[in-house]
N, C-alpha and C positions, 0 to 999 in steps of 0.2 A: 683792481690791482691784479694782475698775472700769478702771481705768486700765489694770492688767496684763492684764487679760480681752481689752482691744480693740487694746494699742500697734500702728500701723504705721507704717513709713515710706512717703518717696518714692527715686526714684531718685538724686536729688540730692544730698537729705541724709548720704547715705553720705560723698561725698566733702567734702562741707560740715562733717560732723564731724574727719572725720582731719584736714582743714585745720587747723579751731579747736586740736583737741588735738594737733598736731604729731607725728600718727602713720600709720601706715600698714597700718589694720586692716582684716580682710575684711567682708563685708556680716554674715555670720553673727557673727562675732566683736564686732561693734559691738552686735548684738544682744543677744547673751548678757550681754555688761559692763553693756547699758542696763539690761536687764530686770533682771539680780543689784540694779545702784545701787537701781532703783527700788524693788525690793522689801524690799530691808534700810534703806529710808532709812524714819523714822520718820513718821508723819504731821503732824506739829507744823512737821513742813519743806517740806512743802506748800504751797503758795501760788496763790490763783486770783485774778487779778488782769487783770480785761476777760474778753478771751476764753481765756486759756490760764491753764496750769498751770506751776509755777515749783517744780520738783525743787532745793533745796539738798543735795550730801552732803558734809559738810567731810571724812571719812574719806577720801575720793576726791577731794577739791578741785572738784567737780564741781557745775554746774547746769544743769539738765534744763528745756526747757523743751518744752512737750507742749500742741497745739492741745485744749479744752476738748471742741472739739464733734463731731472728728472721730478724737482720740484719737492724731493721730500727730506724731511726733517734725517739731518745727520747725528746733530746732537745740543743742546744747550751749555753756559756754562752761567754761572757768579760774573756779573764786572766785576773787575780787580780794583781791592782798595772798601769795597762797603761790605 
């Protein structure tokens, strides 16, 4: 999968994720959890919409969302509703 070949982050995003998910995970640990979601999430949950990519995994209540052009993680959020 393309996506998994290229994912990076920024500095920022680290913290920006444990905020959204109200956790307190390390750089690498953020890693491993995104790159597991995105790789076990199907491609029907996919989403490319303008310039980015929109990860749904309901397993994990989870959405990814992934710049198109440069392949790195913009931000996560909660599905809405669990």
């Amino acid at each position: 999968m393309e996506i998994l070949n290229h994912i990076c982050y920024t500095e920022l995003v680290y913290a920006r994720i444990n905020k959204k998910l109200k956790a307190n995970y390390s750089k690498s640990e953020i890693e491993t959890i995104l790159f597991n979601i995105i790789k076990d999430t199907k491609e029907i949950f996919f989403q490319k919409i303008g310039k980015n990519y929109y990860v749904s995994n309901v397993e994990n209540n989870i959405k990814i969302t992934i710049n198109s052009n440069t392949y790195r993680i913009i931000t996560v959020d909660k599905l809405i509703g669990k």
